[in-house]
C-alpha positions in Angstrom: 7.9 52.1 -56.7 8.9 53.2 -60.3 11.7 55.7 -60.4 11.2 59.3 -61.6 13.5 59.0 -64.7 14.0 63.1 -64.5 14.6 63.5 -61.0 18.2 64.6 -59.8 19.6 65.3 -62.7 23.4 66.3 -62.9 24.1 67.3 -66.6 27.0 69.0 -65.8 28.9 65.8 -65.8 30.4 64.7 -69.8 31.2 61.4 -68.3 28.0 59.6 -67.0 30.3 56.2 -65.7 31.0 57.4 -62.3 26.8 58.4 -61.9 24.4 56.4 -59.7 20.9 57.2 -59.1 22.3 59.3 -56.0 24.2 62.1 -58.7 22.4 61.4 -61.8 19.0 60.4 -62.9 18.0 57.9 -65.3 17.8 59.8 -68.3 21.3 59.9 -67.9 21.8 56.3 -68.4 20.6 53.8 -71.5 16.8 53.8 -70.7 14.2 55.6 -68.6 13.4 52.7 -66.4 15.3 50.4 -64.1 15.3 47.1 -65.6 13.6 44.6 -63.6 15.9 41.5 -61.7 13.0 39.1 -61.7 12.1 38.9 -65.5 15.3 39.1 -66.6 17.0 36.6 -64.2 14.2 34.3 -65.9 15.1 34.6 -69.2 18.8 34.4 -68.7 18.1 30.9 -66.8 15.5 29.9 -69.4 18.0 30.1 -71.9 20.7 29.1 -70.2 18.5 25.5 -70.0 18.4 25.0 -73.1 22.1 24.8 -74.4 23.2 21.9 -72.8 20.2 20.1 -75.0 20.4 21.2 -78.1 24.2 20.3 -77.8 23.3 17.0 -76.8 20.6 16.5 -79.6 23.2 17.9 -82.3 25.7 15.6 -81.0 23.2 12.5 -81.1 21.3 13.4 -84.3 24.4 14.6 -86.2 22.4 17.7 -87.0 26.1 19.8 -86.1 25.3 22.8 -88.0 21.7 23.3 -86.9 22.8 22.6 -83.1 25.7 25.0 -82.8 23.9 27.9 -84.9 20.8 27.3 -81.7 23.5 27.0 -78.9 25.5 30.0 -80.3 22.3 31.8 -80.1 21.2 30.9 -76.8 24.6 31.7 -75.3 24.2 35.2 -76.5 20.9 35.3 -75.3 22.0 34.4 -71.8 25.1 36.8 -72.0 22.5 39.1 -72.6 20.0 39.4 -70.4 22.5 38.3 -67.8 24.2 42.3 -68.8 20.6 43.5 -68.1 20.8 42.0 -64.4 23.8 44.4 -64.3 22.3 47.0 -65.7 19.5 46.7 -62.8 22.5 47.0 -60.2 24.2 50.2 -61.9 22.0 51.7 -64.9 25.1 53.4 -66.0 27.8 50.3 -66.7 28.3 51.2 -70.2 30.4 48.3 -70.9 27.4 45.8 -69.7 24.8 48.3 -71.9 27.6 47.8 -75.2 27.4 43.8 -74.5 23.2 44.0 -73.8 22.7 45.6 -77.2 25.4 43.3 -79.4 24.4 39.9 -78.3 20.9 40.5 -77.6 19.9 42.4 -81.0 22.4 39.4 -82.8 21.7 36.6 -80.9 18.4 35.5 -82.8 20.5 35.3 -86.5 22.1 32.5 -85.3 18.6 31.1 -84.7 17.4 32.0 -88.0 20.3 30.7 -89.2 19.3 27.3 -87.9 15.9 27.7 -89.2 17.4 27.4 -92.6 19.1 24.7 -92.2 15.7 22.6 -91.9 14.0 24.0 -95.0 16.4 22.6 -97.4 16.6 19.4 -95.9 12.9 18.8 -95.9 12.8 19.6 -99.6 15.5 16.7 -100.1 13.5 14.8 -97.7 9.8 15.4 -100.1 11.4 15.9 -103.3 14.4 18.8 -104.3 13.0 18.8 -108.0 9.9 20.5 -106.5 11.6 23.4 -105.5 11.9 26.7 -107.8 15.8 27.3 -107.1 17.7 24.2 -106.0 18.6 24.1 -101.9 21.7 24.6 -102.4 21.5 28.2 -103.8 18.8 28.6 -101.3 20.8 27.6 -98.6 23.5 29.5 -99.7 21.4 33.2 -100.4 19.5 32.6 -96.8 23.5 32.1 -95.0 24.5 35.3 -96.8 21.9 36.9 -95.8 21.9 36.2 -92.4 25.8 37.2 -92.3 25.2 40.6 -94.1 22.7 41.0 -90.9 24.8 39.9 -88.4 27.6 42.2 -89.6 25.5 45.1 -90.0 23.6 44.8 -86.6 26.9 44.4 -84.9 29.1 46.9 -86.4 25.9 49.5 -85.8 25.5 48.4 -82.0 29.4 49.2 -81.4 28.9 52.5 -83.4 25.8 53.4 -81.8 27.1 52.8 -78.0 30.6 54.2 -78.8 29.7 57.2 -80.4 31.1 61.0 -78.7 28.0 62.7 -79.9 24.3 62.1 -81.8 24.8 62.4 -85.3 27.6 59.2 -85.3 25.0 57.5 -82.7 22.3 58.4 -85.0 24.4 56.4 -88.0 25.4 53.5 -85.5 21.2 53.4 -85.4 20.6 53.5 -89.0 23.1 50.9 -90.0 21.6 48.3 -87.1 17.8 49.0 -88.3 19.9 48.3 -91.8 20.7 44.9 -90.5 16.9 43.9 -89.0 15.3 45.0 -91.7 17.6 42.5 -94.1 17.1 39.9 -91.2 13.0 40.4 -91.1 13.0 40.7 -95.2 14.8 36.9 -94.9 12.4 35.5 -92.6 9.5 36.7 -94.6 10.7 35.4 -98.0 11.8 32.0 -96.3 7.8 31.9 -95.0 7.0 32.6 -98.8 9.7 30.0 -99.9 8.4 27.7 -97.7 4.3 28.0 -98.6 5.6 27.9 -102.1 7.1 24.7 -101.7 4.3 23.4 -98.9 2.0 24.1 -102.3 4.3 22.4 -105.0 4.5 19.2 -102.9 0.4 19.0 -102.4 0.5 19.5 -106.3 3.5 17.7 -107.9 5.1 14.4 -107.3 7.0 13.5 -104.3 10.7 11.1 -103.5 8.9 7.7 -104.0 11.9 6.5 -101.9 9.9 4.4 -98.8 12.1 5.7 -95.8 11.4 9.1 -96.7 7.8 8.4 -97.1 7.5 6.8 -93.7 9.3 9.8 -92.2 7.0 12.6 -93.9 3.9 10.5 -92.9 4.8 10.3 -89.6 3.3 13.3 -87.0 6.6 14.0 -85.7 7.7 15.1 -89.0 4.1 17.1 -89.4 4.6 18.6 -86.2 8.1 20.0 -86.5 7.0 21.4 -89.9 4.5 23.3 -88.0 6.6 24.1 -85.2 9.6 25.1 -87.5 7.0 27.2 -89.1 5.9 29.3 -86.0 9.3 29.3 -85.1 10.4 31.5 -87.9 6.9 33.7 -87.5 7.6 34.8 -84.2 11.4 35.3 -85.0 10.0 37.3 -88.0 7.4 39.1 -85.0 10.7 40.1 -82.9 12.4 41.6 -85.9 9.8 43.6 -86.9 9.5 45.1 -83.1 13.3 45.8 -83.2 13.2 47.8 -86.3 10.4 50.0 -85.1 12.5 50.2 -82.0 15.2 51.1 -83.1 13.4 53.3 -85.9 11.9 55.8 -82.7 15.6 55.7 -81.5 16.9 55.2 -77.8 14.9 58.5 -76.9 11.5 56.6 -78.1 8.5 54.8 -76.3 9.4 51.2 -77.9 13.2 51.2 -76.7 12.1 52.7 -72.7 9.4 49.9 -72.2 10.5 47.1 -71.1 6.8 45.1 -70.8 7.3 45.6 -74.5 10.5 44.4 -75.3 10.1 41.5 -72.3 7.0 40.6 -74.6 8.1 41.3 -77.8 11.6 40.1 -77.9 12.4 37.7 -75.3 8.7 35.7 -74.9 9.2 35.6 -79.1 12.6 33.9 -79.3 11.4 31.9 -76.3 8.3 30.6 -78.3 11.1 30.0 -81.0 13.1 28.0 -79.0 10.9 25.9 -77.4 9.3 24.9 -80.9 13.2 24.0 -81.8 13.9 22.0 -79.1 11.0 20.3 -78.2 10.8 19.6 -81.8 13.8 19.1 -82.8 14.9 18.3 -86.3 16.7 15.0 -85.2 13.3 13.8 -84.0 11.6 14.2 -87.2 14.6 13.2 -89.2 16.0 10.5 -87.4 19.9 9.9 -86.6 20.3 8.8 -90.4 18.0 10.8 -92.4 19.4 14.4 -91.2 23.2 13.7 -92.9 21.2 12.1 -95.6 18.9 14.9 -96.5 22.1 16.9 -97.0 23.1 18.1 -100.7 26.0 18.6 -102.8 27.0 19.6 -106.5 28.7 16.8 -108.7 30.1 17.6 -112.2 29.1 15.0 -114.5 30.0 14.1 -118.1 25.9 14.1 -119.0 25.7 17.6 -117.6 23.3 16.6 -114.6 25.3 18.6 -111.5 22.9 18.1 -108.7 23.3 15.0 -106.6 21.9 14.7 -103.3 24.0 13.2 -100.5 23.7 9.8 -98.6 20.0 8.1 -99.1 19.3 10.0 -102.4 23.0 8.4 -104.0 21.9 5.9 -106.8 18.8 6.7 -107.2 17.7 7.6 -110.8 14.9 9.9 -111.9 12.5 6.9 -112.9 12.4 6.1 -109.2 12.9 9.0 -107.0 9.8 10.4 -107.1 5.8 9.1 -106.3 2.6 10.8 -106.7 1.1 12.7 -103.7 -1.8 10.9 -104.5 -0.4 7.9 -104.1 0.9 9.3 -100.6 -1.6 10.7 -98.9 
């Protein structure tokens, strides 16, 4: 039966710790509802699954940075719905509400993080000289990004939790919707960098280099581009739901319904993790091409800088690239 979120109300009391649902009510505490055991004891064992493989796949693909960026992720995700089973026990732990709201509203940079990583190294993979801006830079402006958000979203949860009265709370808000919104504006301009370059390669000339072309032929390599795709769409999806969240403040309808946010958040970065595990880069790549795909700058005497790494050393312009025609 759902709890009256008015009834027995004590706000005589400054400090709301020491309350249960006996001497307070639960407008007293973080939301207007209880938050349910079942769902989130799924989602903290769902993620919880799912570290132990992505490890294992990083470690066997060589794909480091892409595998700790998902494991650091999940881990967060599990610390943080495992703060919401304590928050169903006592809906006034304040110090399990402050861990809930960091790791939860951060945990999905680390994901986007690893989406990143994949983009550049299926341009290297089809050809870097399609691109607009070479992947390093975009590598490089996506990872700042994605930093400036994680700062921002975590420095405006501990505000926002910590503060003695609403108008600091209020800034602790605005500077964490500052962070989602620079987290949701990266996703959708790496879904435009992406169609942009999905478009050049139909269009232009692709690596002519025949163990790339076997690999971006193959439908493991067609599938994770798909997969990587919807990945970052229903990261994008979650982002957008936290900023309005966060936008109606912790007094709003988004942030006291938890069918929403069950929906919205934690079935979204599920979809995304799913799509990153069970089609995982190394699967598309290989245990060679991944390191391979990588990309570095070089200094050289005949002003050329960009070099790619592993498969692409040697290679010369007259031979690194083959029609998509010729491809198809």
């Amino acid at each position: 039966m759902p709890v009256d979120p008015f009834a027995n109300c004590n706000f005589s009391l400054n400090d709301t710790s020491t309350c249960t649902l006996d001497t307070c009510c639960l407008a007293q505490s973080s939301f207007l509802y209880i938050p349910t055991y079942g769902g989130n004891l799924f989602f903290t064992i769902f993620f919880a699954l799912f570290v132990l493989p992505q490890l294992g796949l990083g470690w066997w693909y060589k794909t480091w940075g892409f595998g700790i960026a998902m494991a650091a992720g999940l881990i967060l995700e599990v610390i943080g719905y495992a703060s919401r089973l304590m928050l169903h026990d006592n809906p006034f732990d304040g110090n399990a509400f402050l861990i809930y709201l960091i790791t939860l509203t951060i945990a999905p940079v680390f994901i986007s993080a690893a989406i990143y990583l994949c983009l550049t190294r299926m341009m290297v993979l089809q050809g870097a000289h399609l691109a607009r801006v070479q992947p390093r830079w975009i590598a490089i402006g996506f990872m700042t990004s994605d930093f400036i958000s994680l700062l921002l979203q975590a420095i405006g949860g501990a505000i926002a939790d910590t503060a003695d009265d609403h108008d600091t709370s209020q800034v602790g808000i605005d500077i964490m919707i500052a962070g989602l919104f620079l987290q949701a504006l990266s996703l959708a301009a790496f879904i435009a960098v992406f169609a942009d370059f999905s478009w050049a390669c139909r269009r232009g000339v692709l690596d002519m280099d025949p163990e790339k072309q076997r690999i971006r032929n193959s439908a493991l390599f067609k599938l994770f581009t798909a997969s990587l795709l919807l990945a970052a769409v229903v990261v994008l999806i979650r982002s957008i739901f936290r900023v309005v969240e966060l936008w109606q403040g912790f007094e709003g309808e988004l942030w006291n319904n938890e069918t929403d946010f069950m929906i919205l958040d934690g079935a979204m970065i599920a979809i995304a993790v799913i799509c990153l595990t069970g089609m995982h880069p190394g699967f598309a790549f290989g245990r060679g091409m991944w390191v391979a795909a990588n990309w570095t700058f070089k200094t050289r005497k005949d002003g050329a800088g960009y070099e790619m790494k592993g498969a692409e050393r040697g290679m010369d312009s007259r031979s690194g690239i083959v029609s998509t025609e010729e491809n198809s």
